[in-house]
C-alpha positions in Angstrom: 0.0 0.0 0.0 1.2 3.3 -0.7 2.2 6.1 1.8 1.1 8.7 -0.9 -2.9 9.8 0.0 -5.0 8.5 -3.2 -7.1 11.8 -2.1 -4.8 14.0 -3.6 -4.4 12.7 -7.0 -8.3 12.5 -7.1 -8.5 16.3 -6.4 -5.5 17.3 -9.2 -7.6 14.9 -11.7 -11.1 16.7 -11.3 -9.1 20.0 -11.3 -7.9 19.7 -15.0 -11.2 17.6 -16.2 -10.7 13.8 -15.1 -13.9 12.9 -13.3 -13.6 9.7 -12.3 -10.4 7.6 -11.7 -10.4 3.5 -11.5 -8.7 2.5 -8.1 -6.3 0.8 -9.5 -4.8 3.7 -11.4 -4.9 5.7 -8.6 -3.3 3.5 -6.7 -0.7 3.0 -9.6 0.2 6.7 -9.7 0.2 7.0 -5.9 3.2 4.4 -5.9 5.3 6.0 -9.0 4.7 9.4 -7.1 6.2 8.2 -3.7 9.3 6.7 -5.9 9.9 9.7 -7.9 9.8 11.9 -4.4 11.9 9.4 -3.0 14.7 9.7 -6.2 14.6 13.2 -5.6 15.0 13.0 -2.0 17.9 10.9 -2.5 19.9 12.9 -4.6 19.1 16.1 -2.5 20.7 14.3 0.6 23.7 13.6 -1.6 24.2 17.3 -1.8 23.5 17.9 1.8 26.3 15.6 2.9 28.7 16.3 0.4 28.2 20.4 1.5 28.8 18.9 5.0 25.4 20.4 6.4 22.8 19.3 8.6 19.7 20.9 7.1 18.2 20.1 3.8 17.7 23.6 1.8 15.5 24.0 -1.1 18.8 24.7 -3.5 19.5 20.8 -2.7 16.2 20.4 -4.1 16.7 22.2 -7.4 20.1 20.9 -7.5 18.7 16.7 -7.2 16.4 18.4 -10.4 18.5 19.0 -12.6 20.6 16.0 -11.8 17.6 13.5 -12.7 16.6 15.9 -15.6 13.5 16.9 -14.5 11.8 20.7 -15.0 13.1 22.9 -12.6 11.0 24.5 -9.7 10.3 28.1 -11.0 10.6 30.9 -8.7 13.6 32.9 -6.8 15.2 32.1 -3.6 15.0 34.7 -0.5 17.3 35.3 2.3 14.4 36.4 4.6 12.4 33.2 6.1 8.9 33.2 4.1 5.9 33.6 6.7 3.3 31.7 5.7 -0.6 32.6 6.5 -3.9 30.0 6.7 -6.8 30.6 5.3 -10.1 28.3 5.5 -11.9 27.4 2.3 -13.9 24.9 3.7 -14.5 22.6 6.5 -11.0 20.5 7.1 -9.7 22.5 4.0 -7.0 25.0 5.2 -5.3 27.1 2.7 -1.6 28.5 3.2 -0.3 31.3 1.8 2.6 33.9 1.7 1.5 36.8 2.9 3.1 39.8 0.9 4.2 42.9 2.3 2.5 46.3 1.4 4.5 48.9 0.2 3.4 52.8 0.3 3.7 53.7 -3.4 3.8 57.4 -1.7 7.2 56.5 -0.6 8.0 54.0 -3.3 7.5 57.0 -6.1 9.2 59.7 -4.0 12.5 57.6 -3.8 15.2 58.3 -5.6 16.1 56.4 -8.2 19.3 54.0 -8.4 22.8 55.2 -9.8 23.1 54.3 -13.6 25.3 51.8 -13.8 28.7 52.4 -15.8 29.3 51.2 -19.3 30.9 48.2 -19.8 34.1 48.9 -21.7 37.6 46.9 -22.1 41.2 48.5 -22.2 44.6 47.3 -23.3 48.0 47.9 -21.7 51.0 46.9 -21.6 51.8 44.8 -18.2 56.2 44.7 -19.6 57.7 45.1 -23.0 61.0 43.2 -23.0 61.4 42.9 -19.2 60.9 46.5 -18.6 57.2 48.0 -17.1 55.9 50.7 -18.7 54.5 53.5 -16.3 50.6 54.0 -17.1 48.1 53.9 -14.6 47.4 50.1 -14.6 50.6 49.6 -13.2 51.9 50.0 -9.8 54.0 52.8 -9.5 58.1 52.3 -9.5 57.5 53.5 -5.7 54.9 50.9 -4.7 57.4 48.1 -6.3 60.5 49.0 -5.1 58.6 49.4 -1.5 56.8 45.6 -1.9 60.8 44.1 -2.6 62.5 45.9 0.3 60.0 44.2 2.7 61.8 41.2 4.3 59.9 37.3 3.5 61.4 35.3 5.3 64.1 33.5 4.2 62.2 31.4 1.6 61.2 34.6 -0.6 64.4 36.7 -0.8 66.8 37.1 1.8 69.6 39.2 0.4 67.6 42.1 0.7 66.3 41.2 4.0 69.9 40.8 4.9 70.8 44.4 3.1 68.0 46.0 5.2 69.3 44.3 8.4 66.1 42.2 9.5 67.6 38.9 8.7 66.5 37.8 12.1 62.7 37.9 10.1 61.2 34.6 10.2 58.1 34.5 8.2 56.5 30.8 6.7 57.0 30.9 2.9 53.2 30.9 1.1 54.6 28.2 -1.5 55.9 24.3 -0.5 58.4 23.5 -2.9 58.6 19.4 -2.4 62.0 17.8 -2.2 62.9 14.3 -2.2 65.2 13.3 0.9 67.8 12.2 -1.3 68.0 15.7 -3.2 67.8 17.7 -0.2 70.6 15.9 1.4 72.6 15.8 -2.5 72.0 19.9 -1.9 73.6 20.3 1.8 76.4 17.9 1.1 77.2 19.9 -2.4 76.7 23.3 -0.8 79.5 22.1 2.5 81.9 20.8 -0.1 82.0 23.9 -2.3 83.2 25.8 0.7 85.1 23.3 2.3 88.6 24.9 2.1 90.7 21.9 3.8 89.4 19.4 1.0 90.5 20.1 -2.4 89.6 16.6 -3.9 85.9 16.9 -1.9 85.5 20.5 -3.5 86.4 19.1 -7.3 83.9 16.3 -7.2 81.1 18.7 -6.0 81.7 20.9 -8.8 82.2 18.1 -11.3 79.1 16.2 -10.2 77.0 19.8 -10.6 78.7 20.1 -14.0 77.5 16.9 -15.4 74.7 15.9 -13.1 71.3 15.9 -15.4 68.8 15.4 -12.7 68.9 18.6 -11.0 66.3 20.7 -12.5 64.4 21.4 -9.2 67.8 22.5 -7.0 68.5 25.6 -9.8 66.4 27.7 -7.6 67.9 26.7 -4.3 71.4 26.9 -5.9 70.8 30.2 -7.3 69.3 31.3 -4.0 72.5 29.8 -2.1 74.8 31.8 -4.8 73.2 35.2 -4.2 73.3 34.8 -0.2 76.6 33.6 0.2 77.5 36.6 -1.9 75.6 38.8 0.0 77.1 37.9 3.4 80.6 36.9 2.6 82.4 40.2 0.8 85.3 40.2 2.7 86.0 36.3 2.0 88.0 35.7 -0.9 87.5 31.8 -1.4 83.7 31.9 -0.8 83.0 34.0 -3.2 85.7 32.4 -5.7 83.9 29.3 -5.3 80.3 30.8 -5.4 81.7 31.6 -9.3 82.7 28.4 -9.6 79.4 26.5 -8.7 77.7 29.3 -11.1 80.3 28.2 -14.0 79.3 24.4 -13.0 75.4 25.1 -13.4 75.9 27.3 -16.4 77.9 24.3 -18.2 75.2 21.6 -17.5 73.9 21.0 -20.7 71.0 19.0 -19.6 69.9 21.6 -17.3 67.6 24.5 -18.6 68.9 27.7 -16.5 67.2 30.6 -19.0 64.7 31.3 -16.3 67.6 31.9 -13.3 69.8 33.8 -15.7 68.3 37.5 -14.4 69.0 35.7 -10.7 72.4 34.4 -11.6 73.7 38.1 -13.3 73.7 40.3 -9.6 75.9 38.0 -7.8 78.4 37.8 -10.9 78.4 41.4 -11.2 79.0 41.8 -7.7 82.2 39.7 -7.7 83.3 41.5 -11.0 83.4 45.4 -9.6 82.7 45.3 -6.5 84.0 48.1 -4.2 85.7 46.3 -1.6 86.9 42.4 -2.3 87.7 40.6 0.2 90.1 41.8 3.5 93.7 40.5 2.3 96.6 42.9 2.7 97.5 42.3 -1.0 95.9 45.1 -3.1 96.0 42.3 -5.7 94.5 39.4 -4.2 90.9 40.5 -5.6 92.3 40.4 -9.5 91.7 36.3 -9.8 88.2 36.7 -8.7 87.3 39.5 -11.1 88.7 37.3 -13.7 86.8 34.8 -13.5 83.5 36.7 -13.0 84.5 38.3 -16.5 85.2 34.9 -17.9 81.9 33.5 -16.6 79.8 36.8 -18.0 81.7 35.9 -21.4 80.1 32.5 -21.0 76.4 34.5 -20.0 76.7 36.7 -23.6 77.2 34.2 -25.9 75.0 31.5 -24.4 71.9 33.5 -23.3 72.3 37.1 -25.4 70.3 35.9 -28.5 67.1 35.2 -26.2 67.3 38.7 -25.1 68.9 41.6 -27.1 68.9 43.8 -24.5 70.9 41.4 -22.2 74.4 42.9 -23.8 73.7 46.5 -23.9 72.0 46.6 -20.0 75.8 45.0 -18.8 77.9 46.9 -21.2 76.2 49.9 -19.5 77.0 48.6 -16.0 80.8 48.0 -16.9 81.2 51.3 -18.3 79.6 53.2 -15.5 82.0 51.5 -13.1 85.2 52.1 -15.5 84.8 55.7 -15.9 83.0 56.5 -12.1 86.3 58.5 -10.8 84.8 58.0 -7.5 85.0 54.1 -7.4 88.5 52.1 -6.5 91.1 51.1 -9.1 90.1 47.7 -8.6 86.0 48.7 -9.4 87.3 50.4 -13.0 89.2 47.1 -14.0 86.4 45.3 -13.3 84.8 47.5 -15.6 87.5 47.2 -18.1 87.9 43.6 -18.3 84.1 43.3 -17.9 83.7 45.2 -21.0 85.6 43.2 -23.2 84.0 40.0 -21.8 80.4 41.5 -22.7 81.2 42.8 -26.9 85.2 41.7 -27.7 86.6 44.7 -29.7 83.4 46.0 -31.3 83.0 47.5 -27.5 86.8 48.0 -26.7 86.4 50.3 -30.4 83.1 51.8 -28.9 83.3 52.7 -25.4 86.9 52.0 -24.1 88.8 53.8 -26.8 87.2 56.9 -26.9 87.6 57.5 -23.5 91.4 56.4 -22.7 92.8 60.0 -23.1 90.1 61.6 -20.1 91.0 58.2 -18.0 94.7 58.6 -18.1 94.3 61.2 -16.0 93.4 59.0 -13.0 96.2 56.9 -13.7 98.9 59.2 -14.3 99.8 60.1 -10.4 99.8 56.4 -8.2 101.4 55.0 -11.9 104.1 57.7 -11.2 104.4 57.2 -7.5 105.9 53.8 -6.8 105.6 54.3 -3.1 101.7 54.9 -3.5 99.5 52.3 -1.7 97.9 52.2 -5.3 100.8 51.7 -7.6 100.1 47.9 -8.0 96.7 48.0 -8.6 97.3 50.6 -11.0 99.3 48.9 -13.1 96.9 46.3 -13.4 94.7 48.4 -14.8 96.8 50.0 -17.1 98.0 46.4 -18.1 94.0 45.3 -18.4 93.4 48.7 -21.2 96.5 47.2 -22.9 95.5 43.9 -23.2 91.9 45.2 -23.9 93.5 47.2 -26.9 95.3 44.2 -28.0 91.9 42.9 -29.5 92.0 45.4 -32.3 95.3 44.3 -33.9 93.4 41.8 -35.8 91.0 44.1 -38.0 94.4 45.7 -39.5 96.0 44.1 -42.5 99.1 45.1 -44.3 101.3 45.2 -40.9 103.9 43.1 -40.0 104.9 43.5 -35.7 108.1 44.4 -35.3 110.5 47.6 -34.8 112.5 47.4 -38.2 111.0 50.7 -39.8 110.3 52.6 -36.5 107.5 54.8 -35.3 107.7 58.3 -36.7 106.5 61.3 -35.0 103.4 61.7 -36.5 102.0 58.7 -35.7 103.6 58.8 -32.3 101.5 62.2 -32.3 98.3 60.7 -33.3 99.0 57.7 -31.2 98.9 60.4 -27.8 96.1 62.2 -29.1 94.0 58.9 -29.1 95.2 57.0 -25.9 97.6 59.7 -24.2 101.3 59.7 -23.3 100.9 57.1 -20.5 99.4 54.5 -22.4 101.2 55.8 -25.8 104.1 54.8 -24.6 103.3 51.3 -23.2 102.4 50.6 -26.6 105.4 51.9 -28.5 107.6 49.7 -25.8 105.8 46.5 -27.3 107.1 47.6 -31.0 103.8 46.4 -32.6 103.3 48.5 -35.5 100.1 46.9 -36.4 98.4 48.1 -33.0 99.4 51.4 -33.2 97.8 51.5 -36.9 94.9 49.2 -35.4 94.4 52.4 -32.6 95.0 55.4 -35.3 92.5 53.8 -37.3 89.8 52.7 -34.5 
């Protein structure tokens, strides 16, 4: 027997013309009824749980609908509870209704009306051509950026500068889990003590010769890189860690099977920093920084020619770097060859022609005085530098043809002349004392 009341199927019959209904049919329907309410029913409680609530709404309802593909219930939800009122048609026969509220069309015409809502429209802008964000009113402003990187994030976003701001104490739990195998993360801290182990020469090689050839270490590159730039960062005044900080960067950069394009704006600040620094390390030797500064030109020789043809403006922004520490009068000997050397890492002679040449004679000048004083604290480093523009002018001697090297004709004034005029007497005369006439022509010519 069926739960659902025959009664009420009766009453929807004679209401859309059925008079009469055999018993069987209406007990027929009555049973499909109460199996259709209880598919519905079903599926609504599927939602309920699975929204992990205790109180079946009407959404689940409409919801279980459209799952079983049945006509919707029309109407629109409210957030107020409904208050329902009973009216009597009849003996037994309550009506319910909702009752509706009234609303005073005095007040309902004298309101004001809404605010017109805007246009819909659609802009384009620029969010970075080549790197660089333009400055429109999209963007954040210069000053809002530079203020978002100086704020410390913990140690897992970027400490250098929460170092260079002096709140490396900041701890702060990093938004993003990057997921590391046990074997990797200990492959990383036995890697990272070897590269700065000084007492172990044989331990060091095999670190850097394992990074070097190693192909399964795409996800340390960010935790290397990150490692590079901090222990540059903290460790100025130490010689060795920052020689070998170059060293694991040459070792990552001549993976092959790694894919370091991403890192290479990461990798370029710590490199520079080795290459003209102000203040290298805390050795009595004015000299001792040279080696270091070589091989950060050597490995941002390697950076041009592996990574400049993905972006053209890679050359030009570190040529501009170099050349502002070369010619800054106000930055140590050792911070203009940097420059120098750097320079002619970045473009060869097509920059030593361009933007070393031109500006010998005005340089000299700096030169001229600790070169002549042997007993100046910065007589050695001096020479270096004036050995470094030599060797940099060197580079040219092999766009001139029709030259032979050698002193068998000898230099005539006027080329002597010309020769001061370019480069001035100081470094004039270092060249004549090599007898190469094929450089001199190669700096006349230039």
């Amino acid at each position: 027997m069926s739960v659902w009341n025959p009664d009420n199927i009766k009453d929807v019959a004679e209401s859309i013309g059925i008079a009469s209904l055999n018993d069987d049919v209406l007990q027929g329907l009555s049973s499909d009824i109460e199996y259709r309410l209880s598919q519905v029913l079903e599926e609504a409680l599927k939602f309920l749980r699975h929204s992990k609530r205790t109180t079946l709404t009407t959404q689940d309802i409409s919801q279980a609908l459209k799952v079983l593909d049945v006509e919707p219930l029309y109407g629109y939800e409210s957030t107020r509870p409904l208050r329902f009122g009973e009216a009597s048609i009849g003996p037994g026969q309550p009506l319910f209704y909702v009752e509706d509220e009234e609303v005073d069309f005095e007040k309902l015409i004298n309101a004001p009306l809404p605010k017109v809502p805007r246009e819909i429209s659609f802009t384009a802008h620029w969010l970075a051509v080549e790197g660089v964000q333009p400055s429109n009113p999209q963007n954040p402003a210069p000053a809002d950026s530079r203020n978002q990187e100086l704020v410390p994030k913990g140690p897992g976003a970027n400490p250098n500068l929460a170092a260079i701001s002096g709140a490396d104490n900041v701890t702060v739990k990093p938004l993003v889990k990057h997921i590391l195998s046990k074997e990797l993360q200990l492959y990383f801290s036995n890697v990272c003590n070897a590269v700065l182990d000084e007492t172990n020469d044989e331990y060091r090689g095999a670190a850097l010769a394992s990074i070097r050839t190693d192909p399964g270490l795409h996800q340390l590159i960010p935790y290397f890189v990150q490692f590079i730039a901090e222990k540059v960062t903290h460790n100025l005044k130490n010689l060795f860690v920052l020689t070998q900080t170059m060293q694991l960067t040459s070792a990552l950069l001549d993976n092959t099977s790694l894919y370091v394009d991403p890192y290479i704006a990461s990798v370029i600040p710590p490199v520079l920093t080795c290459l003209v620094g102000r203040h290298l390390g805390s050795s009595p030797d004015s000299l001792a920084h040279l080696p270091l500064r070589n091989v950060a030109a050597a490995l941002l020789r390697s950076i041009c020619q592996k990574y400049a043809k993905a972006s053209h403006t890679l050359k030009p922004r570190l040529a501009r770097t170099c050349l502002k520490h070369f010619l800054d009068p106000t930055k140590p000997l050792g911070a203009n060859y940097g420059g120098i050397i750097g320079l002619q890492a970045v473009g060869g002679n097509e920059v030593v022609r361009a933007l070393i040449l031109p500006n010998l004679k005005e340089y000299e000048s700096l030169l001229r005085d600790p070169i002549e004083d042997e007993s100046s604290p910065k007589h050695a480093e001096a020479e270096a530098v004036l050995t470094a523009l030599v060797g940099a002018l060197q580079t040219l001697e092999d766009d001139v043809l029709g030259f032979t090297n050698g002193s068998a004709n000898g230099e005539d004034d006027e080329r002597m002349r010309r020769l001061e005029e370019r480069v001035g007497p100081l470094i004039a005369g270092r060249i004549l004392l090599m007898a190469r006439p094929r450089l001199v022509q190669a700096i006349i010519e230039a």
